[in-house]
ZADO-1210 file (C-alpha; in nm, 4 decimals, padded with zeros to 6 digits):
<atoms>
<atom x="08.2495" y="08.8867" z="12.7828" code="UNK" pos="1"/>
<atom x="08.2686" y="08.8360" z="12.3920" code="UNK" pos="2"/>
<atom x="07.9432" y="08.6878" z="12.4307" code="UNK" pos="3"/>
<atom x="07.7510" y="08.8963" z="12.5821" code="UNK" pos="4"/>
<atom x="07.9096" y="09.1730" z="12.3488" code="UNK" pos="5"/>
<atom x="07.8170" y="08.9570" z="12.0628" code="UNK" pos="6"/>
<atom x="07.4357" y="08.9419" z="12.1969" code="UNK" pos="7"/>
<atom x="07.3828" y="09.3270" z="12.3087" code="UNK" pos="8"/>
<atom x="07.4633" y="09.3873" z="11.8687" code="UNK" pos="9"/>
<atom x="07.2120" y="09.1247" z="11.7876" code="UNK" pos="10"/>
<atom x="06.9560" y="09.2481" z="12.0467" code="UNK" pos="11"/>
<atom x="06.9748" y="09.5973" z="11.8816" code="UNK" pos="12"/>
<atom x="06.9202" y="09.4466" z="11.5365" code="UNK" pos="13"/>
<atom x="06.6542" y="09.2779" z="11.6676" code="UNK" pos="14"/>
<atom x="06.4596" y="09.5846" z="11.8172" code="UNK" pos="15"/>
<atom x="06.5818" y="09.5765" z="12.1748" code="UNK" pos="16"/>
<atom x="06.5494" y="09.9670" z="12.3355" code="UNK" pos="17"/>
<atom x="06.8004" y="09.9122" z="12.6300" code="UNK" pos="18"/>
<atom x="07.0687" y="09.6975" z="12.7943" code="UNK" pos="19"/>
<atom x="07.1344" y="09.6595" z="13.1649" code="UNK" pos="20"/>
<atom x="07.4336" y="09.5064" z="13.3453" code="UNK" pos="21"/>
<atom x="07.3573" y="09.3852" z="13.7229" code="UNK" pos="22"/>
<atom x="07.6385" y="09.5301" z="14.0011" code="UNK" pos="23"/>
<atom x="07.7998" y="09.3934" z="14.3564" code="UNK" pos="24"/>
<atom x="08.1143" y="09.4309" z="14.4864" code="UNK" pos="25"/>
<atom x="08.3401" y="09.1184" z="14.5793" code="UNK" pos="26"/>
<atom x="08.0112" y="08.8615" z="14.4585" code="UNK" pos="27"/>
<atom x="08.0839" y="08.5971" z="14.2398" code="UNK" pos="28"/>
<atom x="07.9076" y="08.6236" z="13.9018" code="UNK" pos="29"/>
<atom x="07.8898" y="09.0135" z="13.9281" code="UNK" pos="30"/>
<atom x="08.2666" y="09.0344" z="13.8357" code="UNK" pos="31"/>
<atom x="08.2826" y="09.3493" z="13.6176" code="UNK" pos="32"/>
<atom x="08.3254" y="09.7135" z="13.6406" code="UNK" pos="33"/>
<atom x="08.0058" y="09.8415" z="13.4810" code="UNK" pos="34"/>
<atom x="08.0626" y="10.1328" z="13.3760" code="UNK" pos="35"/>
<atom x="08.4225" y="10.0025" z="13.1958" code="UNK" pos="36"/>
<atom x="08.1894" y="09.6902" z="13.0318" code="UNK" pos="37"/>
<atom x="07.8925" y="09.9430" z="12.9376" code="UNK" pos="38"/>
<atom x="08.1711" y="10.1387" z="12.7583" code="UNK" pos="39"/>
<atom x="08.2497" y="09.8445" z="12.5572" code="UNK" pos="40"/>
<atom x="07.9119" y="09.7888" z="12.4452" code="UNK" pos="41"/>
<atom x="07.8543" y="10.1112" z="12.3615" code="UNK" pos="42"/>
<atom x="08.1898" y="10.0845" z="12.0998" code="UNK" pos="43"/>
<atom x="08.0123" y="09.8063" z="11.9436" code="UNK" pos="44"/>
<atom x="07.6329" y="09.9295" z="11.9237" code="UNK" pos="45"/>
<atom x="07.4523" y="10.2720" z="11.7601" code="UNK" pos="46"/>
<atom x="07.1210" y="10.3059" z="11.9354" code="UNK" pos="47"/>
<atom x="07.1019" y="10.0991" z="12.1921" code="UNK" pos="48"/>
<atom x="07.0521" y="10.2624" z="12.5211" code="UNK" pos="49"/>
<atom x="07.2885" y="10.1224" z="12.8268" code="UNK" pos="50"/>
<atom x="07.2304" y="10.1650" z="13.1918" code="UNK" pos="51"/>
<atom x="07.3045" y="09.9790" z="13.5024" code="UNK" pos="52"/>
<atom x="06.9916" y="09.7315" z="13.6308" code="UNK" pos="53"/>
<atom x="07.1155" y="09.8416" z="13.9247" code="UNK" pos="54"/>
<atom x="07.4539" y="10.0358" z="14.0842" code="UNK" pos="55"/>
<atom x="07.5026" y="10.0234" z="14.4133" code="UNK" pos="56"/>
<atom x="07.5670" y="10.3688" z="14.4529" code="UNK" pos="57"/>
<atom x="07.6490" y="10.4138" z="14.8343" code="UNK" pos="58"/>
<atom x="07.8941" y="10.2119" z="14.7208" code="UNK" pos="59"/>
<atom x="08.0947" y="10.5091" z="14.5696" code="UNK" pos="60"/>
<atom x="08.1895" y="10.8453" z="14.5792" code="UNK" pos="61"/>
<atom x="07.8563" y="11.0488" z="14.3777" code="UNK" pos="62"/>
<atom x="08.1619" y="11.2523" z="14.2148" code="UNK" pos="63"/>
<atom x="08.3304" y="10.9939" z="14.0996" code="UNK" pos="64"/>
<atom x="07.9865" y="10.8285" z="13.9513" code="UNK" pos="65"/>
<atom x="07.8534" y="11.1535" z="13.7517" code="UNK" pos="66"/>
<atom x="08.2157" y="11.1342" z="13.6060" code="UNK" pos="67"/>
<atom x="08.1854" y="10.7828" z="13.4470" code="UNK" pos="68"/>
<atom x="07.8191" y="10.7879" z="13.3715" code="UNK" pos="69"/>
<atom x="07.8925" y="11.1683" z="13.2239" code="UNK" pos="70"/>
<atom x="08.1812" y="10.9672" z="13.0121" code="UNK" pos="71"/>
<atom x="07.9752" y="10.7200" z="12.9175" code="UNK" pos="72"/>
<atom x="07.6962" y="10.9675" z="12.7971" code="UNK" pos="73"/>
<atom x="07.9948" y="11.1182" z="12.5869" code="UNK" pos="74"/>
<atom x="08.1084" y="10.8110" z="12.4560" code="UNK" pos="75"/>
<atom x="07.8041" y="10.6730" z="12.3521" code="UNK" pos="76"/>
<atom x="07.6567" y="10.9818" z="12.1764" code="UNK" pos="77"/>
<atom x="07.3761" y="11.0196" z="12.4619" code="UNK" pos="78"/>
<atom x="07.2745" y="10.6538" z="12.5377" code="UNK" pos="79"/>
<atom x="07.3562" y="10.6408" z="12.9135" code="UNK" pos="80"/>
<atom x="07.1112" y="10.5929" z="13.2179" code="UNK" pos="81"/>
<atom x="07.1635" y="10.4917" z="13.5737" code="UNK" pos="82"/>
<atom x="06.9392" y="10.2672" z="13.7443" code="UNK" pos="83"/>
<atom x="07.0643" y="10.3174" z="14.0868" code="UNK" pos="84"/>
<atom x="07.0180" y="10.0682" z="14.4015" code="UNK" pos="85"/>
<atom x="07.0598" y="10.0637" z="14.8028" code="UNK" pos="86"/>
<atom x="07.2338" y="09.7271" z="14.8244" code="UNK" pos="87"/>
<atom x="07.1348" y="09.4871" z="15.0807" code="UNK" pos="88"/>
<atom x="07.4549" y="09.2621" z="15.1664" code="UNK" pos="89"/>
<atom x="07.6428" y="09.3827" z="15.4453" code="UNK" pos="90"/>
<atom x="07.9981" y="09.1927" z="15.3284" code="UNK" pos="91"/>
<atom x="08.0213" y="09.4649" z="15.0667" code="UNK" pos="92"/>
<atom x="07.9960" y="09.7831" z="15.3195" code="UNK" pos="93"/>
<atom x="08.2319" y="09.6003" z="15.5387" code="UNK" pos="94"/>
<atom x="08.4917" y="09.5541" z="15.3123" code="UNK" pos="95"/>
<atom x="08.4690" y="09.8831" z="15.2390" code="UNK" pos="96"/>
<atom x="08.4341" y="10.0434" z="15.5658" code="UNK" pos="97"/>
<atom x="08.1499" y="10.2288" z="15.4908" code="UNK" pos="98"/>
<atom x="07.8525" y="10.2524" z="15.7539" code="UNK" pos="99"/>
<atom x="07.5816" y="09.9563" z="15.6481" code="UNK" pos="100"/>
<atom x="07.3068" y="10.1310" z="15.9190" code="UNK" pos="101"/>
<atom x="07.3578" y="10.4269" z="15.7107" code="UNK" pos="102"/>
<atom x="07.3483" y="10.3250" z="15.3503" code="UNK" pos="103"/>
<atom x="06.9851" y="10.5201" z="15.3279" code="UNK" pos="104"/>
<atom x="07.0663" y="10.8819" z="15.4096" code="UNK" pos="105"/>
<atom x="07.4245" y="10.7949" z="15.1699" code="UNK" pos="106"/>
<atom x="07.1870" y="10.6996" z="14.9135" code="UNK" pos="107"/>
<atom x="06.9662" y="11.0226" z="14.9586" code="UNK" pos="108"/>
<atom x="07.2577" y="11.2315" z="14.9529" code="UNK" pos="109"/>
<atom x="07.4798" y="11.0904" z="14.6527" code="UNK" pos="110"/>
<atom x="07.1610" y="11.1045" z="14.4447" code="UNK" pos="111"/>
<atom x="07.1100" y="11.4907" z="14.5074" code="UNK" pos="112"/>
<atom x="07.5453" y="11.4922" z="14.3872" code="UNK" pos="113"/>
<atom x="07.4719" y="11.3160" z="14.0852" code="UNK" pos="114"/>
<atom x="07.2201" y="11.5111" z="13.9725" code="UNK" pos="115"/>
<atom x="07.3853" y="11.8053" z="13.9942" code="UNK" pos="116"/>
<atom x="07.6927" y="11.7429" z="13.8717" code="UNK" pos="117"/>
<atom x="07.5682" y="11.6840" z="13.5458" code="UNK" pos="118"/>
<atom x="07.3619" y="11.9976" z="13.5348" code="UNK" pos="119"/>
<atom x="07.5446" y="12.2549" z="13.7538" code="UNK" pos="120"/>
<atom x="07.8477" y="12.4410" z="13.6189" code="UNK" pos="121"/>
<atom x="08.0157" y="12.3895" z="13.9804" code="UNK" pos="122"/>
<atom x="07.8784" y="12.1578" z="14.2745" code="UNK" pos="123"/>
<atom x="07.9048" y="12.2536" z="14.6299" code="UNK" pos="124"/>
<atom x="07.7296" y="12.0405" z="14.8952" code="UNK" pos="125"/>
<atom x="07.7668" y="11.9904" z="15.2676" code="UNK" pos="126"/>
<atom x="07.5320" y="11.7202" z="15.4108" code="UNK" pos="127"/>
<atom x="07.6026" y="11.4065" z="15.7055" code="UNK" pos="128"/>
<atom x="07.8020" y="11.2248" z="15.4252" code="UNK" pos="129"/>
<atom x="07.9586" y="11.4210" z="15.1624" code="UNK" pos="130"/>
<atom x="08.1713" y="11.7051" z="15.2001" code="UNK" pos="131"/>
<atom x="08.2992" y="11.9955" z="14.8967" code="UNK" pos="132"/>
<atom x="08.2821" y="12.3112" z="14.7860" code="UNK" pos="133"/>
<atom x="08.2711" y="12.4585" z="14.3920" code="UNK" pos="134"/>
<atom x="08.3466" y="12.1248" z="14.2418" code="UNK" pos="135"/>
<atom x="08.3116" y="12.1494" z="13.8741" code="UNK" pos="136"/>
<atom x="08.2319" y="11.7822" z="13.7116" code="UNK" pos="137"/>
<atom x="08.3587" y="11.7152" z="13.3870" code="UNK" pos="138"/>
<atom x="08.2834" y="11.6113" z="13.0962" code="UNK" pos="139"/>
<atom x="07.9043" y="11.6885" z="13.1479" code="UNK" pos="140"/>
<atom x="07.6576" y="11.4676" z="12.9389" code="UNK" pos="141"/>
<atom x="07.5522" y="11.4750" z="12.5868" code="UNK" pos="142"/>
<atom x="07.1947" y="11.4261" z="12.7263" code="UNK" pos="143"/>
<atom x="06.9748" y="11.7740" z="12.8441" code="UNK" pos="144"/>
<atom x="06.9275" y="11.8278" z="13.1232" code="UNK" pos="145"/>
<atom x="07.0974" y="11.5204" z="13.2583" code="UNK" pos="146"/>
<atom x="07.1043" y="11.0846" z="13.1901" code="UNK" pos="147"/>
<atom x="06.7800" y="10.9306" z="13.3119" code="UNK" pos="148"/>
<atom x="06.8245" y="10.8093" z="13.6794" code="UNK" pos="149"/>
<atom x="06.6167" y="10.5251" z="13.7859" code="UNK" pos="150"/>
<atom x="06.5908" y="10.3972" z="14.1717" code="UNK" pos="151"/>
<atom x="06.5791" y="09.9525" z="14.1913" code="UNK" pos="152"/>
<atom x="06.3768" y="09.9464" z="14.5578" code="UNK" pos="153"/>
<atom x="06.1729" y="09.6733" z="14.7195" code="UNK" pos="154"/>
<atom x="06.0248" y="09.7823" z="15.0138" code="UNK" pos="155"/>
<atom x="05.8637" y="10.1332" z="15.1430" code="UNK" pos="156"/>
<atom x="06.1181" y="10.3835" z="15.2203" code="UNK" pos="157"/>
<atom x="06.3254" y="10.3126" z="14.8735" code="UNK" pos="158"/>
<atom x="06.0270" y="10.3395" z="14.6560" code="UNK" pos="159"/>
<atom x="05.9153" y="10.6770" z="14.8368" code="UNK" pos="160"/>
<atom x="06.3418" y="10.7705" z="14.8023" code="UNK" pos="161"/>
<atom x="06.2606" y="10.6551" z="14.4353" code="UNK" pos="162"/>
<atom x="05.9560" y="10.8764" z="14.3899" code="UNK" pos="163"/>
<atom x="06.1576" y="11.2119" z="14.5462" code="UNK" pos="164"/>
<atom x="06.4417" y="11.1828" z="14.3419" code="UNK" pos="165"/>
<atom x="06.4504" y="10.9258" z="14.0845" code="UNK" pos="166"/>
<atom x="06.2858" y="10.9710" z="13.7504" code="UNK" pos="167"/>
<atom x="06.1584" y="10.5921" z="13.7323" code="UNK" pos="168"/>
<atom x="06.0829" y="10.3052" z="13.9988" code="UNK" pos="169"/>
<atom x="06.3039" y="09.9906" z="13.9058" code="UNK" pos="170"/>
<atom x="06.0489" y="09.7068" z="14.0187" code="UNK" pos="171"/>
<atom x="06.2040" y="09.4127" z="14.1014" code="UNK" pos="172"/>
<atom x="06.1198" y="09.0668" z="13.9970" code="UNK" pos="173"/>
<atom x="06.0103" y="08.9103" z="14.3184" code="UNK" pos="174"/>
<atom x="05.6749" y="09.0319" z="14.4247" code="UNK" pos="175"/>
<atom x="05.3518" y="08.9072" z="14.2752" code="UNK" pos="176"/>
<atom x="05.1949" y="09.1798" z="14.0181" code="UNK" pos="177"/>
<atom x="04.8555" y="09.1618" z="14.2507" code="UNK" pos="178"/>
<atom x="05.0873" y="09.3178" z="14.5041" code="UNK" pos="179"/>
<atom x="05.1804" y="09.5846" z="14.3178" code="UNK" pos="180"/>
<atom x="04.8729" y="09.7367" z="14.1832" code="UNK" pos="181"/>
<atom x="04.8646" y="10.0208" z="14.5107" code="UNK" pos="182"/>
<atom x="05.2265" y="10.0582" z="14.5824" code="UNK" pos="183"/>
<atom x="05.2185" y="10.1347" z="14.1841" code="UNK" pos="184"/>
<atom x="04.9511" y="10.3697" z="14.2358" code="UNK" pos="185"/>
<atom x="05.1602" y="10.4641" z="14.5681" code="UNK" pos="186"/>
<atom x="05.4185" y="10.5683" z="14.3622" code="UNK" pos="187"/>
<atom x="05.2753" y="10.7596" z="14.1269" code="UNK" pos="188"/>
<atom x="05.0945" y="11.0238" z="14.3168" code="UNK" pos="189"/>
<atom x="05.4613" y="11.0882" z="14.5098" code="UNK" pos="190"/>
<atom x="05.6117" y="11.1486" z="14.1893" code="UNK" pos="191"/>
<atom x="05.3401" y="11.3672" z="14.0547" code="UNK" pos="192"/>
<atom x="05.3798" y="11.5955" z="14.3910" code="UNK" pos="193"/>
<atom x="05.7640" y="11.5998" z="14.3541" code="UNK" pos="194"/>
<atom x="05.7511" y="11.7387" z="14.0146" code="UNK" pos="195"/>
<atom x="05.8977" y="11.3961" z="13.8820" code="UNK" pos="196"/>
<atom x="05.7993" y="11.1845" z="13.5966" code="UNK" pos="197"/>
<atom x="05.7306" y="10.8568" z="13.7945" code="UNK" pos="198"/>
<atom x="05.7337" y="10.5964" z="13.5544" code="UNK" pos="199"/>
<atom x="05.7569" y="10.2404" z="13.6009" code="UNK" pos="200"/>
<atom x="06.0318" y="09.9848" z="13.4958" code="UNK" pos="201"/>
<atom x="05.9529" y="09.6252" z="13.5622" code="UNK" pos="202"/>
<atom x="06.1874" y="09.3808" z="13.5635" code="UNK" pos="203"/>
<atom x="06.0496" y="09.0353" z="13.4911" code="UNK" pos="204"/>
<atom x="06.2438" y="08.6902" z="13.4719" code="UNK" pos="205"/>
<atom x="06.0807" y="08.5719" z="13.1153" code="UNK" pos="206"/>
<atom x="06.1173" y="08.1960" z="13.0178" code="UNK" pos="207"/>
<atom x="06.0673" y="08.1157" z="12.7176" code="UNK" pos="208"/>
<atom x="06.0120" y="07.8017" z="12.4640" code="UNK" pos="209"/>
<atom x="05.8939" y="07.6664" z="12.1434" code="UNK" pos="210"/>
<atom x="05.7221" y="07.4096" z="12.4166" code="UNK" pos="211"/>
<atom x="05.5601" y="07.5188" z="12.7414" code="UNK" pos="212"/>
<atom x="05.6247" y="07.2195" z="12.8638" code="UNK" pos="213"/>
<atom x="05.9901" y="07.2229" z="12.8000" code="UNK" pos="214"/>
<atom x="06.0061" y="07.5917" z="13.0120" code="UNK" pos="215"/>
<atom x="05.8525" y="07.4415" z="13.2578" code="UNK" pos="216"/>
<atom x="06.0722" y="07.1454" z="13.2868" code="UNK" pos="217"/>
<atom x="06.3834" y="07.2603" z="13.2222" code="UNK" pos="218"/>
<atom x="06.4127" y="07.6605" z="13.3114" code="UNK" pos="219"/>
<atom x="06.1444" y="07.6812" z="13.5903" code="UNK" pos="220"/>
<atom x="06.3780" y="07.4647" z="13.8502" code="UNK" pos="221"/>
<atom x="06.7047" y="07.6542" z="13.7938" code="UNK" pos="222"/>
<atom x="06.5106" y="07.9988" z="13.8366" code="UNK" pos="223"/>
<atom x="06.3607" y="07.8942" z="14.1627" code="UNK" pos="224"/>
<atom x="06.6929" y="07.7689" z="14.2950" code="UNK" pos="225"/>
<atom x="06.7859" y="08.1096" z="14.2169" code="UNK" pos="226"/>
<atom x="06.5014" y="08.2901" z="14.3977" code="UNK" pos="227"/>
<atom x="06.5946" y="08.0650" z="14.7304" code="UNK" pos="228"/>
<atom x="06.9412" y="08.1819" z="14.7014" code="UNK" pos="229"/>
<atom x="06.8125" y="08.5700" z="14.6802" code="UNK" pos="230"/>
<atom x="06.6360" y="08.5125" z="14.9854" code="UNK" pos="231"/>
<atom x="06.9071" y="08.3334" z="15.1890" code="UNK" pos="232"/>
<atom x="07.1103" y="08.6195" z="15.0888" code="UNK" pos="233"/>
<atom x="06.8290" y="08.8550" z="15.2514" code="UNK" pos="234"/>
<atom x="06.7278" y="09.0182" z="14.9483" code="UNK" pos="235"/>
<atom x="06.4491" y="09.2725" z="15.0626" code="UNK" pos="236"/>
<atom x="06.0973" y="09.2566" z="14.9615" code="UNK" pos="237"/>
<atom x="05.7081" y="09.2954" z="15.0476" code="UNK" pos="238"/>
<atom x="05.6340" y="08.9287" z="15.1384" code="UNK" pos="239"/>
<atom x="05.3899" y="08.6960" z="14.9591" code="UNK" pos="240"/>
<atom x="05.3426" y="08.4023" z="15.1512" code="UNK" pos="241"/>
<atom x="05.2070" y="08.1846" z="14.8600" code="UNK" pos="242"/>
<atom x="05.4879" y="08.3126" z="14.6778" code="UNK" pos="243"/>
<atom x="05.7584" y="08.2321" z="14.9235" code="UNK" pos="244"/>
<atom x="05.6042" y="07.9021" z="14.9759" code="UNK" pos="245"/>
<atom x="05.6258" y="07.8204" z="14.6017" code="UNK" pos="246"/>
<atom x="06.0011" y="07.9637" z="14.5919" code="UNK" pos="247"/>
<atom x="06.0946" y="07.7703" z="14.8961" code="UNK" pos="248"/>
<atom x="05.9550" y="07.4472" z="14.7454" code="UNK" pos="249"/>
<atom x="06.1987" y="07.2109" z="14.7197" code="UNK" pos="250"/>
<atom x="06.0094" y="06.8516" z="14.6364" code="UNK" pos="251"/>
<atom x="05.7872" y="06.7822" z="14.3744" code="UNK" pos="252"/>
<atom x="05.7653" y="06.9337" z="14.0268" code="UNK" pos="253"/>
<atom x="05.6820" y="07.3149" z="14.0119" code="UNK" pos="254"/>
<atom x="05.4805" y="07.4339" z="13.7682" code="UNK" pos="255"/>
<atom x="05.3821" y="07.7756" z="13.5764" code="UNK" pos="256"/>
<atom x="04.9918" y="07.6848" z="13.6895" code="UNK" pos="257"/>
<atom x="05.0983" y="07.6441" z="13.9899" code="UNK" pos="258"/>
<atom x="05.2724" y="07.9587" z="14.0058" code="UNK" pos="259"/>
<atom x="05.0154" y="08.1585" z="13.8220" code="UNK" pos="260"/>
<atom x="05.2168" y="08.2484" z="13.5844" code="UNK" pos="261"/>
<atom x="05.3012" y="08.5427" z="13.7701" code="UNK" pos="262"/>
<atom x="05.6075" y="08.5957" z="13.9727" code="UNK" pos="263"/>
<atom x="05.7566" y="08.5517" z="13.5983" code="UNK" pos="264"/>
<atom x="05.6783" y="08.5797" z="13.2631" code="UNK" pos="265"/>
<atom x="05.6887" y="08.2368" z="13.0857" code="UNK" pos="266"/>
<atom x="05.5822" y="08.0181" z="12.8221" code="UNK" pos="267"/>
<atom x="05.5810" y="07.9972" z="12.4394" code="UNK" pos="268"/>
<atom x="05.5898" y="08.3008" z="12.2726" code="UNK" pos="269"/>
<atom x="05.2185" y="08.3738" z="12.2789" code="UNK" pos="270"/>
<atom x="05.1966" y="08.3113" z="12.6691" code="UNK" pos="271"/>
<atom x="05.5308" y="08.5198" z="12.6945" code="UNK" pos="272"/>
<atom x="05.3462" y="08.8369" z="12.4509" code="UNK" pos="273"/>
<atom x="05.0241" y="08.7759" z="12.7098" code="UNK" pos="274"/>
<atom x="05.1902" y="08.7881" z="13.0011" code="UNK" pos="275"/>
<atom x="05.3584" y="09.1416" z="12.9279" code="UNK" pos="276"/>
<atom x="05.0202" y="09.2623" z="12.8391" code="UNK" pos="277"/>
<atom x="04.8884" y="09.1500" z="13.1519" code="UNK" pos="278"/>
<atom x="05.1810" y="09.3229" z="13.3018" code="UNK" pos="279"/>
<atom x="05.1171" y="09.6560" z="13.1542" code="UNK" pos="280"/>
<atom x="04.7464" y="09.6306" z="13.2455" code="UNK" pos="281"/>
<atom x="04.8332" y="09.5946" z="13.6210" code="UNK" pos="282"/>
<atom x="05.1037" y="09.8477" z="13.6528" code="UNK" pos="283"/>
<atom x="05.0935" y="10.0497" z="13.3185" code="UNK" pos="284"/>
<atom x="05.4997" y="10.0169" z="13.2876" code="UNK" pos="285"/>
<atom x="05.6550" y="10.2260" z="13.0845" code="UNK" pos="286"/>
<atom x="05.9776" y="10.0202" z="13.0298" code="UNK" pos="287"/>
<atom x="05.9806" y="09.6194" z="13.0546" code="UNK" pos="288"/>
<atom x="06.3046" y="09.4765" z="13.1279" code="UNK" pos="289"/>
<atom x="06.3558" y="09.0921" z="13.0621" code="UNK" pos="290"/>
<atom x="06.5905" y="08.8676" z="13.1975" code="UNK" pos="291"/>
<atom x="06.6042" y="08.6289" z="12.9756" code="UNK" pos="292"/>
<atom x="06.6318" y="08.2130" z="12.9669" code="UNK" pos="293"/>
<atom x="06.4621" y="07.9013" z="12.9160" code="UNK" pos="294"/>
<atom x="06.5508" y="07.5906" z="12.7354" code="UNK" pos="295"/>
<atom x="06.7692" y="07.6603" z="12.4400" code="UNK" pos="296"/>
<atom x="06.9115" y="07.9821" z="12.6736" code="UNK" pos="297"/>
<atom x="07.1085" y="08.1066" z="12.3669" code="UNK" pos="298"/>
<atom x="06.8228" y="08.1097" z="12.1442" code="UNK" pos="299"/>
<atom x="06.6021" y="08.2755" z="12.3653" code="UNK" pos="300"/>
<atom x="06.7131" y="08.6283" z="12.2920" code="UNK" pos="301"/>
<atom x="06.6218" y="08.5100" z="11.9142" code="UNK" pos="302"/>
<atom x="06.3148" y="08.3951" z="11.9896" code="UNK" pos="303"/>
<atom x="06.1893" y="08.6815" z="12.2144" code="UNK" pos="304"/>
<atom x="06.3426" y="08.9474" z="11.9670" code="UNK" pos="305"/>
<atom x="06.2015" y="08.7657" z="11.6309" code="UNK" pos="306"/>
<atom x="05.8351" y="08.6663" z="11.7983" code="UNK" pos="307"/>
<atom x="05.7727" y="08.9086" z="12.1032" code="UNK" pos="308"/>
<atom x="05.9315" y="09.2655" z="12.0372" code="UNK" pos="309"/>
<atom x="05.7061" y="09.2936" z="11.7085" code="UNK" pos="310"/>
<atom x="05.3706" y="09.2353" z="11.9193" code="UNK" pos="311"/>
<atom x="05.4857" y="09.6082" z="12.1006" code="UNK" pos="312"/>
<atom x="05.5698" y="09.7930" z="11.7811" code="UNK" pos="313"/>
</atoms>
């Protein structure tokens, strides 16, 4: 953890806007309370903004979230969002003994709490779920009216969910950007007709390299090892069957022409800086989120900061 604590301070020096920290329950290399680690950061940074990328929050009690992201509003002087998701692995609603067929309408519901809680001077709510009358949440935010609450969603009914009650889409990294042109546009309208501000916030798996070559040969194979395990897992998502072929490739040498370049956002630094563009072209995102690798993996935050971040400013 001192690392990463160490590399949120030098992404804010170097002109990063947010921070996210990824969330499961009982999942190997998602072994943190977020909102305890996000408080952390926050102790050691001034301006960087600090979210979740995303919380599963049918997961918990809405109360008990408007509480610690309220907190961590407080203790970070107004830098707190949550980026809020459905979950798709059954193992954690089990161990909980919470109702996996039923995760949707939990979602819909502990949303609305949320919400409320942080702008309400007493909460009272009676729905299929949830349960309590003139509940007053403390400490409210710093932030007016309330923390920015974006919805991570992959298929249909999430992104509409997203578009009632969310104030940003979370796209997630495995869908061609061709695909998402309409469901972008989809998106959009929704918002527009429920009053919300419907922006996009694309989350893109960026390689990157002094050497194109050396992304390709030494990042590229790891991340689609990775992609294969998201999809044994059953990660949801609109299906692109040249890009599932390419992600379930498992002989031969993979390659970013191969690939189009697409389902990531790799290269040197001038193919990573055209690739965003081409990314904002497509879907006009508002917020970029990279996660971020390739083959010196600890200088990549350097190199992206020092090279790419100006090319937006």
């Amino acid at each position: 953890m001192a690392s990463a604590y160490e590399s949120c301070s030098r992404a804010e020096e170097l002109g990063f806007d947010f921070a996210t920290v990824g969330h499961h329950r009982f999942t190997a290399g998602f072994g943190v309370a977020p909102w305890v680690y996000l408080a952390a950061i926050a102790a050691r940074t001034s301006s960087l903004r600090l979210g979740t990328g995303v919380f599963l929050l049918p997961l918990d009690h809405p109360l008990d979230v408007a509480e610690e992201v309220a907190t961590l509003d407080q203790v970070s002087g107004g830098r707190a969002f949550l980026g809020a998701g459905l979950g798709y692995r059954r193992y954690e609603w089990d161990a909980l003994q919470l109702p996996y067929e039923r995760r949707g309408t939990r979602m819909t519901e502990a949303l609305e709490i949320v919400q409320r809680a942080w702008t309400d001077d007493t909460v009272s709510f009676h729905g299929e779920h949830f349960h309590f009358d003139d509940v007053e949440v403390l400490p409210k935010p710093v932030q007016r009216p309330r923390p920015p609450v974006w919805i991570g969603a992959n298929v249909g009914p999430g992104i509409r969910r997203a578009a009632r009650l969310a104030d940003a889409w979370m796209v997630g990294f495995g869908d061609r950007l061709s695909a998402l042109e309409s469901r972008v546009a989809a998106f959009r309208a929704e918002s527009t007709a429920n009053g919300r501000a419907g922006e996009i916030c694309l989350m893109r798996l960026v390689g990157i390299g002094a050497r194109r070559e050396d992304v390709e040969r030494e990042w590229l194979p790891d991340v689609l090892t990775m992609l294969r395990a998201y999809r044994r897992a059953g990660a949801p998502g609109e299906r692109d069957e040249d890009a599932s072929r390419a992600i379930r490739r498992r002989s031969g040498r993979p390659s970013l022409a191969g690939l189009g370049n697409d389902l990531f956002v790799a290269g040197t630094p001038e193919d990573v800086i055209a690739g965003i563009r081409r990314c904002r072209e497509l879907t006009g995102c508002e917020h970029f989120v990279p996660t971020l690798g390739g083959p010196d993996a600890a200088g990549a935050l350097e190199l992206f900061g020092r090279e790419v971040i100006p090319a937006f400013r």
